[in-house]
C-alpha positions as CSV (number, residue, x, y, z in Angstrom):
1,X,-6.1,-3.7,-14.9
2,X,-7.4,-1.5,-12.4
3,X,-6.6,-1.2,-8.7
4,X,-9.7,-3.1,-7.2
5,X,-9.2,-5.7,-9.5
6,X,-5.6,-6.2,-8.9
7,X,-7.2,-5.9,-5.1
8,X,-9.1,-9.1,-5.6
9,X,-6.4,-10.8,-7.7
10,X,-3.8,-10.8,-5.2
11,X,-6.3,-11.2,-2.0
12,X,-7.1,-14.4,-3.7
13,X,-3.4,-15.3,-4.0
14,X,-3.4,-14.8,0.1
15,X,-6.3,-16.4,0.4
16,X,-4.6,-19.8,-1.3
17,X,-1.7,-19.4,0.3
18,X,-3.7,-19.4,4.1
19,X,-2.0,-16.2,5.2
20,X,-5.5,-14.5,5.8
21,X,-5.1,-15.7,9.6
22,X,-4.4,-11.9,11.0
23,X,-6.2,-8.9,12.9
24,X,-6.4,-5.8,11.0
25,X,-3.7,-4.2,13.5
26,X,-1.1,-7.6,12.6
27,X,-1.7,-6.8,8.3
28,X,-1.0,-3.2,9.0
29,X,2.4,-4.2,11.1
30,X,3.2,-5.7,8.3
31,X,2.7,-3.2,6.0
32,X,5.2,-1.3,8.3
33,X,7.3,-3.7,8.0
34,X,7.1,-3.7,4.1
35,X,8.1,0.1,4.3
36,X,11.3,-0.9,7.0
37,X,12.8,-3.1,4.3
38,X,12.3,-0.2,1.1
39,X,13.9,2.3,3.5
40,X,16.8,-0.5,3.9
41,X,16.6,0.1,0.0
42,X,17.5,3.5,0.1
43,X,20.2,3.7,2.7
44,X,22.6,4.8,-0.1
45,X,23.1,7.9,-2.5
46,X,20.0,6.6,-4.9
47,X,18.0,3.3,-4.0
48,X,19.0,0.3,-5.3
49,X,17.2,-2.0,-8.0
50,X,15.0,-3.6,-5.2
51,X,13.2,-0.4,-4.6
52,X,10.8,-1.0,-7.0
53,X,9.6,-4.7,-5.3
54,X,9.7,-3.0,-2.2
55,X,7.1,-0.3,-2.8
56,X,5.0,-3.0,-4.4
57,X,4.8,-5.6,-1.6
58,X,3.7,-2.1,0.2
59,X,1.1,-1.7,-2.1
60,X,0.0,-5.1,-2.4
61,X,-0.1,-5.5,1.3
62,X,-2.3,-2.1,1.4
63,X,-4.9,-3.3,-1.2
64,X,-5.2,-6.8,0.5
65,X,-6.2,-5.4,3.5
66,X,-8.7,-2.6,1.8
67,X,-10.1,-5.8,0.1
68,X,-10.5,-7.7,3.1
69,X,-12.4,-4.9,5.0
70,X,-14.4,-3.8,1.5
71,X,-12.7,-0.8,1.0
72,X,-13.3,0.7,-2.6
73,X,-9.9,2.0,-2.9
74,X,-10.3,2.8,-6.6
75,X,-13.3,5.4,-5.3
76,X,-11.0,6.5,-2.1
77,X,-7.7,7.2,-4.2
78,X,-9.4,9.2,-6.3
79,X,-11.5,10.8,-3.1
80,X,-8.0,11.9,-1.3
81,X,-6.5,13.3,-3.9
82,X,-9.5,15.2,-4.4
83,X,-9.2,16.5,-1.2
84,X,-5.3,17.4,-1.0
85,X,-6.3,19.1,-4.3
86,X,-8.7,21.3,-2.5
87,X,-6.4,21.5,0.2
88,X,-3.6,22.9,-1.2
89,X,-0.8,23.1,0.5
90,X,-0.7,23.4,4.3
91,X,2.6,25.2,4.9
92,X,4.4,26.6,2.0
93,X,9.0,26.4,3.1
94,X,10.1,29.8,1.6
């Protein structure tokens, strides 16, 4: 499946479950909020077996929002990484 389709799969799900009742700034606090609880993952020597869900609802929660907003992410993934390609590396630790 690709990104934009698992975009509109799971902005559907939100959409059923009535959670589409944020601003753009509220979704993105709780895509912070998604990151708080993988770093709460990681707290120890290697990150525990929840990592993995964590990342995802971080994910999930970024792609609902590009939906939302019309947001080819697909096209813009593959844009950025372009452009860090082209970039290279900004400061290079000796």
């Amino acid at each position: 499946m690709k990104i934009n389709e698992i975009a509109a799969q799971n902005y559907a799900w939100v959409e059923r479950m009535g959670w589409h009742n944020k601003t753009p700034l509220e979704a993105l606090a709780l895509v912070a909020s998604e990151v708080g609880e993988a770093i709460n993952e990681c707290r120890g020597d290697k990150p525990t077996d929840n990592f993995p869900e964590e990342l995802a609802d971080i994910v999930l929660r970024v792609l609902d929002i590009a939906y939302w907003q019309g947001i080819d992410m697909e096209k813009e993934l593959l844009n950025k990484m372009q452009i860090n390609e082209q970039r290279g590396t900004r400061c290079r630790v000796k």
